[in-house]
C-alpha positions, 0 to 999 in steps of 0.5 A: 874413472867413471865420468858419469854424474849423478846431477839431475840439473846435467840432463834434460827433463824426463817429461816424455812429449810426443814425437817431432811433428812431421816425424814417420814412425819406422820401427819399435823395440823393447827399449823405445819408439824410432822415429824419422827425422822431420828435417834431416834426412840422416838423423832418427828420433828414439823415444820412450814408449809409455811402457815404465821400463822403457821410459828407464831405459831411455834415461840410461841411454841418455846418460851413457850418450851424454858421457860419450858426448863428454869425451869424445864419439868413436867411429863405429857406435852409432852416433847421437847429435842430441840428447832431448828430453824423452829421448836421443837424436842418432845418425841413421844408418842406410842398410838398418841392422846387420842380422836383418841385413843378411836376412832380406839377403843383403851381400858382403864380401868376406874381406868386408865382414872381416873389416866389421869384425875388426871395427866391432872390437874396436867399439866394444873396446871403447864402451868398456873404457868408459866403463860401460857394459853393452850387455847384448852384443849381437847382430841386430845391435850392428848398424850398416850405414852408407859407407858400409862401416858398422855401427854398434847400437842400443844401450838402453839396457846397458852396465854402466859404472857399476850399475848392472844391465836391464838385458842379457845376452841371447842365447849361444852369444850369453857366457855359460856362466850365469852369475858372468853373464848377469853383471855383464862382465868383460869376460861375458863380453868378450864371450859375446863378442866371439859369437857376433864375429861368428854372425858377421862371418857366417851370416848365421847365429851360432846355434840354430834358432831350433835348437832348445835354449837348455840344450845350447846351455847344456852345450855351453857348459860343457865347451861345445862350440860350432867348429870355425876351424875353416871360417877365417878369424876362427880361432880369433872366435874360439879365443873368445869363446875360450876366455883367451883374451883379457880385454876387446882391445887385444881382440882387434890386435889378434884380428890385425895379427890375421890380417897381416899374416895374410889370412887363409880362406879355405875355397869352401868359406867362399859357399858363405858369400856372394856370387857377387865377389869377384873382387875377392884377392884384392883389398887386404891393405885396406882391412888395417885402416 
């Protein structure tokens, strides 16, 4: 069922006002202006340029908040307190994204990135029950808030009831086919999804930034992969990757299945992390909550 409605009279006009007074600029994308709250220290104002696409793709993601709003928020995507008339108001997340995080050389534990990992299928689960097609699954689309819990993000160039998306996949994240990858089909997801876990896990892209984009699709093409036969989740990836799973939601029982097995970290995987896990035999009860 598709609980989006087509009613002009449900969404507030689309008259694209300046920001709150006493709100800061922090940050722009290629969906909108980000903006800190004037009163609330955990909420951010996201708002349209006066770029035409970027004026679209705030209206889309104001839809798809409002259908989250109408039943019910999950955990980990990022949360909106309101849908106003150029924009969204959203929880603001401490440690911004994840790709960004690892890159200033923020820290996790390697039993925390499989947490995210587990909480990051979860959400894709979630959007894809209420038919929407996040279209760009990847690190700098994951939220780090206070808690350290993840928080998926940025919908503006979404799918969603059939509409197709206004973004695509990067590339080593895309699925080698174009057509899959264009409608931001759940198996494109899917696909995404196994080399967002790869980035969650190693803290790296699947492919390295020099690499040409034809050559990581030629690879593609032909069922090239990074090797994650050492990383842990590794075949839960390369199941990704491979189309071995239907849906987000058999994704996380795998990633459950692994951590109830007791998960085997080889010594190397530790090279990944910080000298600042110590701690790196205890917590595995709380990966299930």
């Amino acid at each position: 069922m598709c609980f989006f409605g087509n009613d002009d009279d449900d969404m507030p006009p689309a008259r694209y006002i300046d920001p709150p007074e006493g709100s800061k600029f922090i940050t722009s994308g290629g969906s909108g202006l980000i903006y800190s709250s004037p009163a609330i220290r955990g909420e951010i104002y996201k708002i349209c340029s006066h770029d035409p696409d970027s004026k679209e793709n705030i209206e889309r993601e104001k839809l798809i908040f409002q259908n989250m709003m109408s039943v019910g928020q999950h955990p980990h995507v990022v949360r909106c307190f309101k849908v106003i008339e150029n924009g969204v108001i959203l929880e603001r997340a401490e440690h911004g994204d994840l790709r960004e995080y690892y890159q200033a050389g923020g820290v996790a534990t390697i039993y925390e990135r499989i947490k995210w990992c587990k909480q990051l299928a979860s959400a894709v689960d979630y959007i894809h029950g209420l038919h929407i097609r996040h279209a760009d699954l990847c690190g700098k689309n994951i939220l780090l808030d206070a808690d350290r819990k993840i928080k998926l993000c940025d919908f503006a160039g979404s799918g969603f009831c059939g509409n197709l998306p206004t973004v695509s996949a990067e590339i080593g994240y895309a699925h080698p086919n174009r057509d899959q990858n264009r409608r931001a089909t759940v198996k494109a997801e899917i696909h995404a999804l196994g080399s967002t876990m790869y980035e969650i896990i190693t803290t790296r892209r699947p492919f390295s930034s020099d690499n040409e984009p034809g050559v990581v699709a030629h690879w593609l093409n032909n069922g090239v992969y990074p090797s994650v036969y050492h990383l842990p989740l590794g075949d839960v990836i390369m199941g990704c990757w491979k189309g071995r799973y239907p849906c987000a939601l058999q994704v996380q029982r795998a990633i459950e299945l692994a951590i109830s097995e007791g998960l085997s970290i080889p010594i190397h995987v530790f090279w990944y992390t910080s000298p600042l896990m110590l701690n790196v035999l205890a917590g595995m009860d709380a990966l299930l909550n």
